[in-house]
N, C-alpha and C positions, 0 to 999 in steps of 0.2 A: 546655613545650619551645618555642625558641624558633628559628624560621628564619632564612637570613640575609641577610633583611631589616632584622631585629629584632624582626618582629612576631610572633604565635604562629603556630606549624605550618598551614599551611593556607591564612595571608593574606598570604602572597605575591605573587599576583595584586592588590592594593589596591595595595601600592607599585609594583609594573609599568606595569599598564593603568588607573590610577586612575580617568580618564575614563570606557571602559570598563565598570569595574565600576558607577559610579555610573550609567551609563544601564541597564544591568543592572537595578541594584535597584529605580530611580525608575518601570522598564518593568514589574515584575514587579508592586510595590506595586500600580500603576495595575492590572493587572489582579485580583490578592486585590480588593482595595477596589472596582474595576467589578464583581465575578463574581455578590456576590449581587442587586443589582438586575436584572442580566443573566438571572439564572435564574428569576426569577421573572416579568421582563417577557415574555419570550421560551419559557421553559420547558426543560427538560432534554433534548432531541433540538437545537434550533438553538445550545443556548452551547456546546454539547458539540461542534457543528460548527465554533463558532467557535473554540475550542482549537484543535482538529484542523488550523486552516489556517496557524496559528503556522508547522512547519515547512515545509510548501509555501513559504512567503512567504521563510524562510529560506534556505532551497534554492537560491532565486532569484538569490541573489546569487550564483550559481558561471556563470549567461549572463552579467552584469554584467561579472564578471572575464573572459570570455570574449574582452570587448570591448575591452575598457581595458588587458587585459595581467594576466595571471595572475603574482603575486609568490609563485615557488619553485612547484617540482610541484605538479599536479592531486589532490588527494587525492582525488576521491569520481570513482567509474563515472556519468558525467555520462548515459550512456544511461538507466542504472538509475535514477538521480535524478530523470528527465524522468518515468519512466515512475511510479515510486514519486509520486512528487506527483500525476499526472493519478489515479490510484487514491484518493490521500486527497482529494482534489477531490472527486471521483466518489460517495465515501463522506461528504463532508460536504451535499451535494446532495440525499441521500437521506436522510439524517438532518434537514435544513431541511424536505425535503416532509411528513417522519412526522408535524408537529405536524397539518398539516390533510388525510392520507391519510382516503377515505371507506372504511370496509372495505364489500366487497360478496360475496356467498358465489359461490366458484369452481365454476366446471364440473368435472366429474371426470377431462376428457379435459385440461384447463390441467394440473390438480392432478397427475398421470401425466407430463406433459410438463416440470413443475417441478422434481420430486422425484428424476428420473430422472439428472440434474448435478449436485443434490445428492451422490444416493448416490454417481456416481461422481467427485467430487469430496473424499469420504472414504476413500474406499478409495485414492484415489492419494498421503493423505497419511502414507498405511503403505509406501508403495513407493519404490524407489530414483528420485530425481529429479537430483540433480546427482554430477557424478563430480569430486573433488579431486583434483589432482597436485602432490605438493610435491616440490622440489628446493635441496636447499639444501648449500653447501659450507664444510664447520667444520673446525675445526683437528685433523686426525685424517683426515680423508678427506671422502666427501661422502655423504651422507644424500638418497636418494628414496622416496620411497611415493604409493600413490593407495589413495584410498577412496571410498566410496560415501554420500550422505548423503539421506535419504528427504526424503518431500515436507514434514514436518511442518519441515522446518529448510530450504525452499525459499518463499520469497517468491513462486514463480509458481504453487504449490500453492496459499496460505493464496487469491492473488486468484483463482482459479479456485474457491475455494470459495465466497466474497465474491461473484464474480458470479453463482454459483449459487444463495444465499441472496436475492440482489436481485430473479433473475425470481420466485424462489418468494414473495417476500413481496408482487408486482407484481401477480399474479392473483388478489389479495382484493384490489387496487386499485381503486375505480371510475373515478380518475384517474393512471393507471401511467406516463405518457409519464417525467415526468421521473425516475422511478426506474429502469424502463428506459434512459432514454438514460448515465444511471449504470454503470448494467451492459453497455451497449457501449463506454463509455468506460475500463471493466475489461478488457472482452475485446481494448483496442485496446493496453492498454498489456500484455499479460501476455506478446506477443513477446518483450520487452525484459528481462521479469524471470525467463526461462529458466533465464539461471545463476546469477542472484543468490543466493547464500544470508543464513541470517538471523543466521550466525555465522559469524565465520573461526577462534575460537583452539577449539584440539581438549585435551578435559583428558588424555586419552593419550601424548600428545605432551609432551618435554621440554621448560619454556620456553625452555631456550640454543637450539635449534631454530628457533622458529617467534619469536623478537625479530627475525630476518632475513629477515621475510617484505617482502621490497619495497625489497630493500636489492643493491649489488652479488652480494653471497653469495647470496644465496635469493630463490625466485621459489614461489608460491602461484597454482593456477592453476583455474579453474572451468570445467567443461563439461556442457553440461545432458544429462540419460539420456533416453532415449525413455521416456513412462512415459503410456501408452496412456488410462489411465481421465482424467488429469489433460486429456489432448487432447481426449479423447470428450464432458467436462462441457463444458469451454470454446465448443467448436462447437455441441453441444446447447444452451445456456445463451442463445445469439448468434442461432443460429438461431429458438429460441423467443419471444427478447425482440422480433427484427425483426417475427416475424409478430405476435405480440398488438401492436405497434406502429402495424402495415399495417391490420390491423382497427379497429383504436380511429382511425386517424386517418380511414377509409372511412367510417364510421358515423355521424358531421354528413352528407355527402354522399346518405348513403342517407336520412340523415333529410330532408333539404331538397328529396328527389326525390318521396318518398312522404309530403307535410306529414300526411295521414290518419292516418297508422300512429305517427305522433309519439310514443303514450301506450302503444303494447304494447309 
């Protein structure tokens, strides 16, 4: 089948954006053909970060356009984007430290204190976390509805779990700062990712519907639910990373006071 281009179905983008495409491919190659010296100089925790920063880097260019003049509407929630990248940052920083983390065996009271934004950070991703309202006006009359969508389909759930896996894997750290400041950097962006969800098209819904999401006819609209345990990890997670924080960074200090005690 042939598009009309003339070329087969699919490579119509080639005759378009030729340009384009070819830095595309040339960028893509470079990385296959980098990936396995990468993985083996480096190891599997830091290339895996360096994937990871691809769309941060991308992203970027929506402050660029910011500047220069945005050609046609804003398509992406620029809050959410800001915030979304500081998390995959956050997550690629933690993933660079795992190659040289020293593990050391956690006190029971850390381990209590870890676990505890874990669990409640599971349990919030069973509960209602964002409320949708759609409104939309079709030929026939007009079409409203809202629903409820749980935390497991909420971006500020999955990072509420994220930073609750971060302190927990912080306190077998004998060196936690920068994993820690990872997970304050989760808890800093998780205001932002309140409403975001991790889909908008609903398979219940008609598509003649929801094609009009964003158009004069129809508007799609996100409001985040109170959903308690998701709050509870968050503050618990934040709270726990600052103190083991406060600690580890007091402890040169104490060592430098009492030189004797250096070795217990």
């Amino acid at each position: 089948m042939e598009g009309a281009s003339g070329l087969p179905a699919g490579w119509g983008s080639l005759a378009e954006q030729p340009f384009a495409v070819a830095v595309a491919a040339l960028s893509w190659g470079f990385v296959c053909g980098a990936w396995p010296a990468t993985l083996k100089a480096w190891g599997p925790a830091p290339a895996a970060a360096a994937l990871s920063v691809a769309p941060v880097l991308l992203s970027g260019l929506i402050l660029v356009e910011q500047v220069v003049g945005v050609a046609g509407p804003q398509p992406l929630i620029v809050p959410g984007v800001i915030a979304g990248s500081l998390l995959v940052a956050a997550g690629a920083c933690a993933l660079v430290h795992g190659r040289d983390a020293q593990p050391i065996a956690a006190r029971p009271v850390w381990l209590a204190a870890a676990a505890i934004p874990v669990i409640c950070a599971l349990v919030a991703l069973a509960l209602p976390a964002i409320l949708v309202s759609v409104d939309v006006t079709v030929t026939g009359g007009v079409f409203a509805a809202s629903w409820p969508l749980t935390g497991v389909e909420s971006v500020a759930a999955w990072a509420a779990l994220a930073l609750a896996v971060l302190v927990g894997v912080a306190v077998y750290d004998a060196r936690p700062l920068l994993p820690l400041a990872a997970a304050l950097a989760a808890a800093a962006a998780w205001p932002w990712l309140r409403d975001v969800p991790t889909h908008v098209w609903n398979a219940t819904l008609a598509p003649e519907i929801q094609v009009y999401y964003g158009t004069e006819y129809g508007s799609i609209l996100f409001a985040p639910i109170m959903n308690a345990p998701m709050l509870a990890a968050v503050i618990l997670a934040a709270v726990t990373s600052l103190t083991i924080m406060a600690l580890r960074l007091a402890r040169p200090r104490r060592a430098a006071s009492h030189p004797d005690d250096g070795g217990s």
